[in-house]
LUMKOL-680004 format. One record per residue (C-alpha): residue number from 1; residue in one letter; x, y, z. Coordinates in steps of 0.5 Angstrom, whole numbers, plus 2048, in hexadecimal, padded with zeros to 3 digits. Layout:
N
@i NUM&aa A&px X&py Y&pz Z
...
//
This chain:
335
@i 1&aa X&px 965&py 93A&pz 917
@i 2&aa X&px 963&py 941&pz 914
@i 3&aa X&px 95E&py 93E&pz 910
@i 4&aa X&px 957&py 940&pz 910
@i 5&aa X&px 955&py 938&pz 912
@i 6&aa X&px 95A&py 937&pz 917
@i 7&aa X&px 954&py 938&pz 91C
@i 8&aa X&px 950&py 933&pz 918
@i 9&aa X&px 948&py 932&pz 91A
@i 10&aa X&px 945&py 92F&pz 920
@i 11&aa X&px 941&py 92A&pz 91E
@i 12&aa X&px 93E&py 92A&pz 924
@i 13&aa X&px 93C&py 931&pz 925
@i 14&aa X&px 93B&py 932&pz 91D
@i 15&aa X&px 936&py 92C&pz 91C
@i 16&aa X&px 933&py 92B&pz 925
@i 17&aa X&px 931&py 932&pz 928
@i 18&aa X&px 932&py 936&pz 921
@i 19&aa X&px 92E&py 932&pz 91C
@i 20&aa X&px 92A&py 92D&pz 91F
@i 21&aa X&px 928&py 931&pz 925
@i 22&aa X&px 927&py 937&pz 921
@i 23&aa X&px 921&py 932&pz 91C
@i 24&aa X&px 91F&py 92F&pz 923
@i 25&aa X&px 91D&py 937&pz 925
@i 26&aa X&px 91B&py 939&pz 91F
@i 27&aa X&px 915&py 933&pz 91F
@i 28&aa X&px 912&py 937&pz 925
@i 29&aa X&px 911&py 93E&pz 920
@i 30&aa X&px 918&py 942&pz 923
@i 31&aa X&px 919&py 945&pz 91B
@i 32&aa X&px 911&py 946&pz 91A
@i 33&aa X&px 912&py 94D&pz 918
@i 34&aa X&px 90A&py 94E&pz 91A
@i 35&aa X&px 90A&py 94A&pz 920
@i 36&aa X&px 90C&py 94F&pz 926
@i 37&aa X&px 910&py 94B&pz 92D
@i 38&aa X&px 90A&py 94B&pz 930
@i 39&aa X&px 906&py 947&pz 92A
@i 40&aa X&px 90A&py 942&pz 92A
@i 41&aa X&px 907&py 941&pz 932
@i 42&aa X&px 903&py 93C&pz 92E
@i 43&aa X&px 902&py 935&pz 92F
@i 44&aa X&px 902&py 92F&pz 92C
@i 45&aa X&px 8FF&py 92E&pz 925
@i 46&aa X&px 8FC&py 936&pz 926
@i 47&aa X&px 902&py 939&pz 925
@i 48&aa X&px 904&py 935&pz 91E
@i 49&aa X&px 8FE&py 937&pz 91C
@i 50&aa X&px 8FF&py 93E&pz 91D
@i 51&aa X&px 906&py 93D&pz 91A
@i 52&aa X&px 903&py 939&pz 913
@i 53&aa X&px 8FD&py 93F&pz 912
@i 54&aa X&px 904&py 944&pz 913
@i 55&aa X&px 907&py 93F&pz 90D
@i 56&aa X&px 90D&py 93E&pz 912
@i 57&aa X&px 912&py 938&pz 90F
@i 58&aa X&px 912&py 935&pz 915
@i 59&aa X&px 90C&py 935&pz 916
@i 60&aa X&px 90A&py 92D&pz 919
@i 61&aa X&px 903&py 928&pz 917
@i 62&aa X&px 904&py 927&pz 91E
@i 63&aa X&px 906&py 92A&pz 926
@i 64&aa X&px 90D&py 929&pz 928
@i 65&aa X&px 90A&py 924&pz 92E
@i 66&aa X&px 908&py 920&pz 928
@i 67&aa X&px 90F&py 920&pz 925
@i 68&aa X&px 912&py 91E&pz 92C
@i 69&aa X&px 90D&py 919&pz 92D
@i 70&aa X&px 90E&py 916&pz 926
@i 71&aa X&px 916&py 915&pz 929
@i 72&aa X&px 914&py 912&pz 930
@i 73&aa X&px 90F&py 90D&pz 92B
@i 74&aa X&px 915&py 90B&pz 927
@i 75&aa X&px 91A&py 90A&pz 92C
@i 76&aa X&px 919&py 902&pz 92C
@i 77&aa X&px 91B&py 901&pz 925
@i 78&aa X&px 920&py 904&pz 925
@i 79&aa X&px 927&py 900&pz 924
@i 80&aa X&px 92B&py 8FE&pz 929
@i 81&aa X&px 932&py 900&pz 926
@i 82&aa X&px 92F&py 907&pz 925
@i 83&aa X&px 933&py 90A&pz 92A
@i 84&aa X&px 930&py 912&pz 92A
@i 85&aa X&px 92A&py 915&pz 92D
@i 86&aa X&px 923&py 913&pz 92B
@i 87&aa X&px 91F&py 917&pz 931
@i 88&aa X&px 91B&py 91D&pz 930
@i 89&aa X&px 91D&py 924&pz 931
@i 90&aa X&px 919&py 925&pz 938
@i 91&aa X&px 91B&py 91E&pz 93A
@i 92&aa X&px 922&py 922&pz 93C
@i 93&aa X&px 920&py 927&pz 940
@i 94&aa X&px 924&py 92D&pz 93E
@i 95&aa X&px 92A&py 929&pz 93D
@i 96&aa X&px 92A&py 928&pz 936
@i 97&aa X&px 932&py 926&pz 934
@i 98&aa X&px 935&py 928&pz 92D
@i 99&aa X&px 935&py 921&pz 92B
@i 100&aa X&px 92D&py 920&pz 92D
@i 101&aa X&px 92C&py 926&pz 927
@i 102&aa X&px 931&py 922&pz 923
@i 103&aa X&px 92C&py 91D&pz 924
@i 104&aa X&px 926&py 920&pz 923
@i 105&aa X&px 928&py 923&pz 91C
@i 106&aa X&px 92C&py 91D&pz 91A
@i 107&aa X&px 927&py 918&pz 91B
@i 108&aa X&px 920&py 91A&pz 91F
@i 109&aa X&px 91E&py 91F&pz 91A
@i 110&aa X&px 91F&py 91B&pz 912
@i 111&aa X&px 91B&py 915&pz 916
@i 112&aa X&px 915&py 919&pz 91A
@i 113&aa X&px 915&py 921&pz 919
@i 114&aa X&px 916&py 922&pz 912
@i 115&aa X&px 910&py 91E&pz 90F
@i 116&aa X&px 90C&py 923&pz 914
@i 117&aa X&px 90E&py 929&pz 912
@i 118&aa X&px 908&py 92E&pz 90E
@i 119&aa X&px 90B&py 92F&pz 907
@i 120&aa X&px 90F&py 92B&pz 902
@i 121&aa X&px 914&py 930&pz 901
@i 122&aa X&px 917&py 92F&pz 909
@i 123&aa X&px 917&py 928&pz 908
@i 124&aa X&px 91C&py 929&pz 902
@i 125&aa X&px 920&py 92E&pz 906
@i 126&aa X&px 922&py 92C&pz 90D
@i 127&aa X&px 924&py 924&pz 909
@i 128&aa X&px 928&py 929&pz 906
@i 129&aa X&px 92C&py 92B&pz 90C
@i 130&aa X&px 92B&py 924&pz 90F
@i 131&aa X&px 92F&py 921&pz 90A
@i 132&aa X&px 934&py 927&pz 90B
@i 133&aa X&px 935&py 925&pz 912
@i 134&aa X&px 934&py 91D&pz 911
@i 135&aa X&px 93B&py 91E&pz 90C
@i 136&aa X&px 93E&py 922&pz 912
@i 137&aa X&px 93E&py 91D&pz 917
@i 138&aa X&px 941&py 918&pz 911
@i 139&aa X&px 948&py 915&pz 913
@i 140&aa X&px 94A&py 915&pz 90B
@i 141&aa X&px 947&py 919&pz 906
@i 142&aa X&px 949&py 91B&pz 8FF
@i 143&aa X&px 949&py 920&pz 8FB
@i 144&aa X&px 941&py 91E&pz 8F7
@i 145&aa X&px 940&py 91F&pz 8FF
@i 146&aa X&px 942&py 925&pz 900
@i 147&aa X&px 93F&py 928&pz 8FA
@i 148&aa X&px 938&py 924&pz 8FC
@i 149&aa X&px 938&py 928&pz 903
@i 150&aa X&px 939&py 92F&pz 8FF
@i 151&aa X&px 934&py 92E&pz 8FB
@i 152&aa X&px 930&py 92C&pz 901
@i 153&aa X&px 932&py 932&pz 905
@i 154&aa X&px 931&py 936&pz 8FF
@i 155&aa X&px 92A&py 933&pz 8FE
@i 156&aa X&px 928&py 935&pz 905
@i 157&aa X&px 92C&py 93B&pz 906
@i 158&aa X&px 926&py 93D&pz 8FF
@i 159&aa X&px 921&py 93B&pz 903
@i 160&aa X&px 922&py 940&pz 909
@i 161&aa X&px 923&py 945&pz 904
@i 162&aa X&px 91D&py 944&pz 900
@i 163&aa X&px 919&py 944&pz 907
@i 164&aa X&px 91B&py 94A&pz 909
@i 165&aa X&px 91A&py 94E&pz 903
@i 166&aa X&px 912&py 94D&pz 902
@i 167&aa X&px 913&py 94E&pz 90A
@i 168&aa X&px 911&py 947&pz 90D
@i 169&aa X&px 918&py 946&pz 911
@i 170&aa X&px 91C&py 94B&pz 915
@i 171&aa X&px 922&py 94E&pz 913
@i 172&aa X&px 925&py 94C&pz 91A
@i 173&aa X&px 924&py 945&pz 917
@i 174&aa X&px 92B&py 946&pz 915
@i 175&aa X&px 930&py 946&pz 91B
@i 176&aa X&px 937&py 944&pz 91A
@i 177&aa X&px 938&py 93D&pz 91A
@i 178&aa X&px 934&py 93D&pz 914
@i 179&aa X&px 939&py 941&pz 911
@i 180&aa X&px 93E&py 93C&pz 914
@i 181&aa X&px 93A&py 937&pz 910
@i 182&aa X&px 93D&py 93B&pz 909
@i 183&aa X&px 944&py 93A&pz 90A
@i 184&aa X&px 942&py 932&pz 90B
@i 185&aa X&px 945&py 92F&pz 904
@i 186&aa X&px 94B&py 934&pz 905
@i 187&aa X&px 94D&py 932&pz 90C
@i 188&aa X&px 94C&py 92A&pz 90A
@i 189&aa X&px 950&py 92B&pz 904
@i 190&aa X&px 956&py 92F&pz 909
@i 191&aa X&px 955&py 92A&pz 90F
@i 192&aa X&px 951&py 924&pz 90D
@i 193&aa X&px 94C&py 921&pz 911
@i 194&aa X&px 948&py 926&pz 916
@i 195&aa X&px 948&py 91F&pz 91B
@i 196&aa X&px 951&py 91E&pz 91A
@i 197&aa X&px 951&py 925&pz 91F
@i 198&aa X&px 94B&py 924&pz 923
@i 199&aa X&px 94B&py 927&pz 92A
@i 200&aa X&px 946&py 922&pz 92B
@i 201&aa X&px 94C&py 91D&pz 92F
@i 202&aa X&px 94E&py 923&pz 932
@i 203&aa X&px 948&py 926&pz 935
@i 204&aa X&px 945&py 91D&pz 937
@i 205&aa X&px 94D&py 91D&pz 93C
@i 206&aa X&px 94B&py 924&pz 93F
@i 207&aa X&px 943&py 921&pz 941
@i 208&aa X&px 946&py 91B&pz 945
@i 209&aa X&px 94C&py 91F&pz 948
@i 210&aa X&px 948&py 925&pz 94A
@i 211&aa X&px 943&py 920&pz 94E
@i 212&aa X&px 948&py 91D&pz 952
@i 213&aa X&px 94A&py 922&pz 954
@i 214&aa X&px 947&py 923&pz 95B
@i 215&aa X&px 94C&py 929&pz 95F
@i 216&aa X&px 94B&py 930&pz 95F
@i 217&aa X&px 950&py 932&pz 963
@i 218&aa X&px 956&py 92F&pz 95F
@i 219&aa X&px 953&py 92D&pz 959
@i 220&aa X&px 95A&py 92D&pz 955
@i 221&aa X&px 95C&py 928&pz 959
@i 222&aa X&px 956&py 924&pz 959
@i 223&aa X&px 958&py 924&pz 951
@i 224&aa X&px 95F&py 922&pz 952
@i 225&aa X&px 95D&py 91C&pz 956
@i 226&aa X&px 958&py 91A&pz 951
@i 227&aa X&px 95D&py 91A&pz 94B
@i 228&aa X&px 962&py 917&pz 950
@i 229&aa X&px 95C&py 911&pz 952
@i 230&aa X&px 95A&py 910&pz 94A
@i 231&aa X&px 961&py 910&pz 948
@i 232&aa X&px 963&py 90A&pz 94D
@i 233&aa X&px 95C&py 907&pz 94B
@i 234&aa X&px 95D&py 907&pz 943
@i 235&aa X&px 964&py 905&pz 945
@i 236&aa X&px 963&py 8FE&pz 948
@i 237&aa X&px 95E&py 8FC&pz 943
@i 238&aa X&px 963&py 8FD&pz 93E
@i 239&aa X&px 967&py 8F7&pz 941
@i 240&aa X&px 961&py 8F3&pz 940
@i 241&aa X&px 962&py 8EE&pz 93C
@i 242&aa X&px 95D&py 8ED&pz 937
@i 243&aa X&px 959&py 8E7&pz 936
@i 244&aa X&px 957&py 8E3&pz 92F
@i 245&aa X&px 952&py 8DE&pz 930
@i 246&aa X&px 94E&py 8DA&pz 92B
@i 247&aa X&px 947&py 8DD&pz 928
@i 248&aa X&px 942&py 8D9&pz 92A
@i 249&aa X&px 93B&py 8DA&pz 925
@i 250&aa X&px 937&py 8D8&pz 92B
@i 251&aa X&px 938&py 8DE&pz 92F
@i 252&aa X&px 93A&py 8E3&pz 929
@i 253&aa X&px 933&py 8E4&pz 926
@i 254&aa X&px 934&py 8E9&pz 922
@i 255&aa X&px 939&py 8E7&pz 91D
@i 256&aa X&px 933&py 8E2&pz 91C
@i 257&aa X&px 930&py 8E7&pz 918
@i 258&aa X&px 931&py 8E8&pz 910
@i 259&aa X&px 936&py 8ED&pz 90F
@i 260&aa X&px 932&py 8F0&pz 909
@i 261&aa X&px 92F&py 8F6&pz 90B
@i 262&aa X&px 929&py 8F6&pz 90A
@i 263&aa X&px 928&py 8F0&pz 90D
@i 264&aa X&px 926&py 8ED&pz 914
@i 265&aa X&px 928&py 8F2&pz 919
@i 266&aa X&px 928&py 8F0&pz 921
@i 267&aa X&px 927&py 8F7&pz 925
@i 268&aa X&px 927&py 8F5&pz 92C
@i 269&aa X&px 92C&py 8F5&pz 930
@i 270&aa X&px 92F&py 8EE&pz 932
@i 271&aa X&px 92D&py 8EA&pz 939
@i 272&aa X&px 931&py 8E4&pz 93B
@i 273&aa X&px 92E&py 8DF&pz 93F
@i 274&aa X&px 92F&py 8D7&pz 940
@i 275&aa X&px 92A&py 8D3&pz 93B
@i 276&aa X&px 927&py 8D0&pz 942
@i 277&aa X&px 925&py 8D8&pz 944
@i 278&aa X&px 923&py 8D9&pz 93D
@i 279&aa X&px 91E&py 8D3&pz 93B
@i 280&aa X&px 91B&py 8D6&pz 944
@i 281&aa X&px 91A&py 8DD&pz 941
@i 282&aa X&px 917&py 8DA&pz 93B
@i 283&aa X&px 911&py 8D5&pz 93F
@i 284&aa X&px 914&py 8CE&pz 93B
@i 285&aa X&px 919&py 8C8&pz 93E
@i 286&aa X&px 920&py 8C9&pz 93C
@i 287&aa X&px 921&py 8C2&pz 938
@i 288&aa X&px 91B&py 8C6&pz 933
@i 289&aa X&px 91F&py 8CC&pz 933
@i 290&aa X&px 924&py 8C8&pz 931
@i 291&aa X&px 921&py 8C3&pz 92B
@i 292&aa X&px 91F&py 8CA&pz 928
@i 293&aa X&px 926&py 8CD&pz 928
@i 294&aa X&px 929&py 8C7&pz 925
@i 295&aa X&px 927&py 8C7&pz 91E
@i 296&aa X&px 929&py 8CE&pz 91E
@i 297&aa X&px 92F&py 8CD&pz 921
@i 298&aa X&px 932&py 8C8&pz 91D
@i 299&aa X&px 933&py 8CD&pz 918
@i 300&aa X&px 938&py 8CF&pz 91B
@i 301&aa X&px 93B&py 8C9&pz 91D
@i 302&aa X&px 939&py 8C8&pz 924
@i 303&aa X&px 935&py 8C3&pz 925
@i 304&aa X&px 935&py 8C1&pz 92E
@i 305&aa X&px 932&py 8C6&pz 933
@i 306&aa X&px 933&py 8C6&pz 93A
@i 307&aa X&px 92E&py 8C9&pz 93F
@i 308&aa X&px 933&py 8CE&pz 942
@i 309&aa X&px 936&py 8D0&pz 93B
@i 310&aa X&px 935&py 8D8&pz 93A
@i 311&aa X&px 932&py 8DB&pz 934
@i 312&aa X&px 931&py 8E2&pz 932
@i 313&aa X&px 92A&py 8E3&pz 931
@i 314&aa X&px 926&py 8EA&pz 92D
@i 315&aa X&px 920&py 8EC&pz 92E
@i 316&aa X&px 91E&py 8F0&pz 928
@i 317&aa X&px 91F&py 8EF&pz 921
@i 318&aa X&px 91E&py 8F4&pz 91A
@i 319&aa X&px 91D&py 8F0&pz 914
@i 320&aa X&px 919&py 8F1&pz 90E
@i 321&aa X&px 918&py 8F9&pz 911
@i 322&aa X&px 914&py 8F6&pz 917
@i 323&aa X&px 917&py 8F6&pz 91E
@i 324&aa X&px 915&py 8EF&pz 922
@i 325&aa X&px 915&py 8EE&pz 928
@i 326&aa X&px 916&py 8E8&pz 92E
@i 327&aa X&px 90F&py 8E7&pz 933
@i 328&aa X&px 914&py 8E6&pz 938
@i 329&aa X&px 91B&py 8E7&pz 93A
@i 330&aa X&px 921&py 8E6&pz 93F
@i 331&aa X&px 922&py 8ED&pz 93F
@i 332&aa X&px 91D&py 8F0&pz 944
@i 333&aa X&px 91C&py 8F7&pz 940
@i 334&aa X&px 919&py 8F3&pz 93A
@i 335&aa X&px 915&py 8ED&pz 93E
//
């Protein structure tokens, strides 16, 4: 306990609000040593402008707004097993989470940011520092990982210095997480994985608790009561027995596709229906519906099909680096 590791790194505050904030500030011209508070009042393309004639490093091709439109545009191919954020910033109206800047770092900014950024030299950078962060969020990591993100650190961390020295990037560009960010390898080598003692659980059970709490004149006790209530709750549904049922290939879909990874991929998620819905929802007789699932079916030994029978259903498919989707479909979000 006298360690200096002890403590460890938050992963969410080192990684959300102390690099992928930082990145996502600097995008707007805070560290241009040339470029006052008010000149940065500019919008839109016109500031990026002003920030690549300055030589900034994070100076954009293209306006803020583009970038976030460029997310909202690229929503609908994102996987459906993707559980993390793909909004744009303004979206959130102020209440941007930890996790939402660990999104952005970790997944909008290699896809959509990177290719506009000005100069070459930025490019290499910040893929640096995204793959740093990328190796923090790993459950499992190696010794081969631990020197990969030192050096990536290193190679970022040289890349702000050299900007400094020929006055393109401010000083303040240095604040404490990105000292924080030195000590990186030391404390994965003392205490393991960033995410094995991530405060992230922590800090989702205090969300749901602080919502349910409604009193103000006995706060304490509304808590007790609500641990109290979950307490008996996860109680009860532990005595449930738990049921085994067979798998039925007609209504698990996804264990169609291959398990090779760079095969078909179904990224909706699953809608139930009858084959009678379906084959409504589709414009055709149900007994056609049927004749043209026979043969696929039968591959699977399934050779008999009833109006009633439920099925599984996707609505959007990657395959060969292209997103197909159905003309219509059960599920009135995708019709």
């Amino acid at each position: 306990m006298t360690s200096t590791a002890f403590f460890g790194l938050d992963e969410m505050h080192l990684l959300g609000h102390g690099t992928g904030q930082q990145l996502y500030v600097a995008l707007g011209g805070k560290f241009c040593p040339t470029i006052n508070d008010s000149g940065r009042n500019a919008h839109g393309i016109h500031l990026q402008d002003r920030l690549k004639h300055h030589r900034y490093p994070f100076a954009l091709d293209v306006s803020l707004e583009d970038i976030n439109i460029a997310i909202c545009a690229s929503r609908a191919n994102i996987p459906a097993n993707f559980t993390g954020m793909w909004r744009s910033l303004k979206e959130l109206n102020g209440k941007r989470k930890t996790v939402d800047w660990i999104d952005f770092l970790l997944f909008v900014v290699p896809t959509i940011v990177i290719n506009h950024f000005v100069f070459d030299r930025t490019k290499a950078a910040v893929m640096k520092i995204v793959t740093a962060c990328r190796i923090a969020q790993q459950w499992r990591i190696t010794a081969a990982n631990i020197q990969e993100a030192e050096e990536a650190i290193g190679h970022w961390h040289a890349s702000l210095h050299c900007e400094i020295k020929e006055k393109r990037l401010k000083p303040t560009v240095f604040v404490i997480n990105q000292h924080m960010l030195v000590h990186f390898d030391y404390m994965m080598w003392e205490m393991g994985p960033l995410q094995a003692y991530s405060c992230r659980p922590i800090k989702r059970t205090i969300g749901v608790y602080s919502v349910a709490i409604k009193s103000r004149k006995k706060p304490g006790k509304n808590m007790e009561n609500l641990l109290l209530r979950k307490a008996e709750i996860n109680h009860c549904l532990g005595c449930q027995p738990v049921i085994c049922v067979t798998n039925d290939r007609r209504t698990s879909n996804f264990e169609v596709a291959s398990n090779d990874v760079a095969g078909p991929q179904l990224w909706s998620r699953p809608t139930g229906s009858s084959l009678a819905e379906l084959a409504a929802a589709i414009g055709i007789e149900c007994q056609d519906l049927i004749r043209s699932l026979v043969p696929f079916w039968a591959r699977e030994g399934i050779v008999s099909f009833e109006e009633n029978d439920e099925v599984v259903c996707a609505n959007k498919m990657w395959k060969d680096l292209v997103v197909y989707r159905v003309r219509s479909s059960v599920d009135n979000r995708h019709g």
